[in-house]
SEFI-964187 format. One record per residue: x, y, z of N, C-alpha, C in turn. Coordinates in steps of 0.05 Angstrom, whole numbers, padded with zeros to 5 digits, always signed. Example, Ala and Ser with C-alpha at 12.3 -4.5 7.8 and 13.67 -1.06 7.14 Angstrom:
BEGIN
+00264-00114+00156+00246-00090+00156+00264-00066+00156;+00257-00045+00142+00273-00021+00143+00258+00001+00157;
END
This chain:
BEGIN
+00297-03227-04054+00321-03240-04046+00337-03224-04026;+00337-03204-04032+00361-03177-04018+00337-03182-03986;+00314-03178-03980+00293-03179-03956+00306-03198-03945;+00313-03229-03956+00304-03249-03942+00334-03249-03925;+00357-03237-03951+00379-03234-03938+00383-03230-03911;+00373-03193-03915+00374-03172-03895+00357-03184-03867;+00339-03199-03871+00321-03204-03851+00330-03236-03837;+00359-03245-03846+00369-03272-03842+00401-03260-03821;+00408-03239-03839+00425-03225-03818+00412-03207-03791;+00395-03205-03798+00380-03184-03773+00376-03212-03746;+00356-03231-03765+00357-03254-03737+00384-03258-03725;+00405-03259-03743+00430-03278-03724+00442-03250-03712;+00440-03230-03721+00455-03211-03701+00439-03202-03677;+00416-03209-03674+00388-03211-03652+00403-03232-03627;+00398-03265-03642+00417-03279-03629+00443-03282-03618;+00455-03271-03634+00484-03267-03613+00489-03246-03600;+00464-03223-03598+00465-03198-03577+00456-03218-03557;+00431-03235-03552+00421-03253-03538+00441-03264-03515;+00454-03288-03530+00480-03295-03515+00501-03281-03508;+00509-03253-03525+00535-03250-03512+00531-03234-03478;+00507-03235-03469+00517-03229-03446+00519-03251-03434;+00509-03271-03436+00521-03298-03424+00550-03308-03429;+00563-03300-03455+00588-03307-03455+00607-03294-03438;+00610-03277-03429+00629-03267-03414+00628-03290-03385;+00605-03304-03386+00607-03327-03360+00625-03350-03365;+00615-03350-03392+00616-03381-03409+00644-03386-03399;+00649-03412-03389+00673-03423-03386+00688-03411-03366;+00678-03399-03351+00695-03390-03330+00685-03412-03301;+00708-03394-03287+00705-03414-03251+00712-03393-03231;+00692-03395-03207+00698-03382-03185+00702-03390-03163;+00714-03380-03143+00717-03398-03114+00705-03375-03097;+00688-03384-03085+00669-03365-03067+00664-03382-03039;+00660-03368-03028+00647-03370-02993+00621-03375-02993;+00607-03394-02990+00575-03373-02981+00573-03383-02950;+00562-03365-02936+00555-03356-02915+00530-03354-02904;+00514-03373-02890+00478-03377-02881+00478-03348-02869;+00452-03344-02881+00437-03317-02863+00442-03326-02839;+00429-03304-02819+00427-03309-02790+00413-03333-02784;+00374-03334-02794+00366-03351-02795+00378-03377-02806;+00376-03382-02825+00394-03409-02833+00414-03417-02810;+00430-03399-02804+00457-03404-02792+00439-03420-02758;+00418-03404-02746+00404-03412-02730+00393-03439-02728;+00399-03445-02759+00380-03485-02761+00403-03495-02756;+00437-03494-02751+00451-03509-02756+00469-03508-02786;+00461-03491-02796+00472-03494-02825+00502-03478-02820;+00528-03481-02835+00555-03469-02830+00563-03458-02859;+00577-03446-02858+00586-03428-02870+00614-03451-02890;+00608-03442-02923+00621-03472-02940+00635-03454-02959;+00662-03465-02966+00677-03459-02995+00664-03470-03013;+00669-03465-03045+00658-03476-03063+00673-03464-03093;+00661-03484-03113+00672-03473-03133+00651-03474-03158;+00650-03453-03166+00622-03452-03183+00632-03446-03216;+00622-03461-03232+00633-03468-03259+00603-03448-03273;+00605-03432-03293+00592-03434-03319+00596-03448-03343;+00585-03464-03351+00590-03479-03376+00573-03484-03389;+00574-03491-03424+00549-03500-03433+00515-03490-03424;+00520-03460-03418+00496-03444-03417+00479-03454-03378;+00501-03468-03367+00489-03477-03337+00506-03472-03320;+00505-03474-03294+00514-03465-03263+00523-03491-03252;+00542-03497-03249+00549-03511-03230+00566-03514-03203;+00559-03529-03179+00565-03520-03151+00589-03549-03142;+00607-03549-03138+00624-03563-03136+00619-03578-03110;+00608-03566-03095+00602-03571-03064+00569-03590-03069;+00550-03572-03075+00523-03589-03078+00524-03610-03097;+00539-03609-03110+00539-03641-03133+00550-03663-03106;+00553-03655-03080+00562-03678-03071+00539-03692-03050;+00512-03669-03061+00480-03675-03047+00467-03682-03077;+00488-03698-03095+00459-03692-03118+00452-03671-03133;+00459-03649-03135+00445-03618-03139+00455-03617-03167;+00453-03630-03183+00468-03613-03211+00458-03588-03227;+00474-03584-03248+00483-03558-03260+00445-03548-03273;+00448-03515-03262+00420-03509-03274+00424-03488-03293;+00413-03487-03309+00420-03468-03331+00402-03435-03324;+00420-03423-03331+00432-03389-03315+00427-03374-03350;+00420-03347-03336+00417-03326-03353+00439-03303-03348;+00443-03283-03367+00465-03261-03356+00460-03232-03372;+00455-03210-03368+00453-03195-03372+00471-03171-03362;+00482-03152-03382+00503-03134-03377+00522-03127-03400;+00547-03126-03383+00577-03116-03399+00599-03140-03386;+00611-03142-03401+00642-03148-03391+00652-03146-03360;+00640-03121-03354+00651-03113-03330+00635-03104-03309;+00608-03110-03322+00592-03114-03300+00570-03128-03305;+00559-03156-03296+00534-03164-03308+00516-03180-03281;+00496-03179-03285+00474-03195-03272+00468-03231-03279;+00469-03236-03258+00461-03270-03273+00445-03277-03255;+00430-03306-03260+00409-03311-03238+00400-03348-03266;+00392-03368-03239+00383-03390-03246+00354-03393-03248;+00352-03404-03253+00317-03408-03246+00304-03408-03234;+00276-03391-03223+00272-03406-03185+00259-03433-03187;+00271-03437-03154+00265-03469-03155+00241-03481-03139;+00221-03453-03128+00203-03461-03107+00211-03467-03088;+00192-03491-03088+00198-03512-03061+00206-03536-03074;+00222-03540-03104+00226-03575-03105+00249-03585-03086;+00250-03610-03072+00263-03608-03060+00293-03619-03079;+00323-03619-03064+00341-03628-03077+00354-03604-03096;+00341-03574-03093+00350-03560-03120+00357-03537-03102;+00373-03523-03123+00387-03498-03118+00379-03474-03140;+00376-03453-03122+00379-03422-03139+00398-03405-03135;+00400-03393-03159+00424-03373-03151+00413-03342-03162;+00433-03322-03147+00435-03302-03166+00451-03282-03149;+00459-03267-03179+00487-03247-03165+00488-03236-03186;+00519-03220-03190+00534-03192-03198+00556-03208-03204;+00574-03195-03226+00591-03206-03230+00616-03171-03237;+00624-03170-03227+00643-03142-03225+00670-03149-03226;+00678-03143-03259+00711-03151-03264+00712-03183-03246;+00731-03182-03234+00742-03205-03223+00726-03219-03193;+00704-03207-03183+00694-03205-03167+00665-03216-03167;+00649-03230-03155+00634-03246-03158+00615-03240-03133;+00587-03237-03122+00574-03231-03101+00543-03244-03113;+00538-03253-03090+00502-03266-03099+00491-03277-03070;+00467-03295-03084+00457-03306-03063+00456-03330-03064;+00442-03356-03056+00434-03376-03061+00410-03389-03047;+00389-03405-03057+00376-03410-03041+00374-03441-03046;+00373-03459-03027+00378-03486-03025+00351-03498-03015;+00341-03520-03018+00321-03532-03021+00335-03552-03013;+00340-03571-02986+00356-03596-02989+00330-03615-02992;+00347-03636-02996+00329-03665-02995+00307-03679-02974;+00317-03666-02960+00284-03657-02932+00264-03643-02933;+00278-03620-02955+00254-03590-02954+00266-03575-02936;+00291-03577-02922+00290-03554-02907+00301-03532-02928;+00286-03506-02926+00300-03485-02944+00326-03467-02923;+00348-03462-02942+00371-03450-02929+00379-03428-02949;+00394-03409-02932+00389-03383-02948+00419-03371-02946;+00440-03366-02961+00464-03361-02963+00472-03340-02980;+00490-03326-02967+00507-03304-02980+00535-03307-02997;+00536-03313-03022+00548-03317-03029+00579-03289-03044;+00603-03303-03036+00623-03276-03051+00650-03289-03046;+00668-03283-03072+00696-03288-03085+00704-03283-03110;+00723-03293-03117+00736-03289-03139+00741-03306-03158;+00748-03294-03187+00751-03312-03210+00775-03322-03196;+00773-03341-03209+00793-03371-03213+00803-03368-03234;
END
């Protein structure tokens, strides 16, 4: 009995080391810049505000929900005050987005890579602040 205990608290304190580096995202919002590489910027692509939500364990882009692009679920690893996050890669499907970045106190820096609905791939620097 005392095993099955000990070994029922061991799983859930496993799982919520799991998530809590994702919680420090959970529910938050940022307003960032991203910015096309040189290349990209060379196809025509411009430089966009945006506002990027964590919620419910996914990424969402305030700007690409208006190509279709919805929310992709994101990982996070770290501290409070400093953590890593990153989406899934997306290949070549077309219509989808990747992300990934740093998250430092109030400060936000990454990348993105975009797949539009043509296939053209575009490649962006993303950076701002919590909201």
């Amino acid at each position: 009995m005392k095993i099955h205990f000990s070994l029922a608290i061991l799983a859930g304190l496993l799982l919520a080391s799991t998530r809590a580096a994702d919680a420090p995202l959970e529910g938050t919002s940022w307003t960032v810049q991203a910015v096309p590489t040189v290349e990209t910027s060379n196809k025509g692509a411009k430089r966009f505000d945006d506002v990027l939500t964590f919620s419910g364990g996914k990424l969402s882009s305030k700007e690409l929900q208006r190509f279709e692009i919805g929310p992709v679920a994101y990982t996070a690893t770290g501290t409070t005050d400093f953590l890593n996050w990153e989406t899934a890669p997306v290949l070549q499907a077309k219509g989808k987005a990747q992300w990934d970045g740093v998250v430092k106190e109030q400060d936000i820096t990454g990348n993105l890579k975009w797949v539009t609905s043509s296939g053209e791939v575009r490649y962006y620097f993303i950076n701002g602040k919590k909201r």
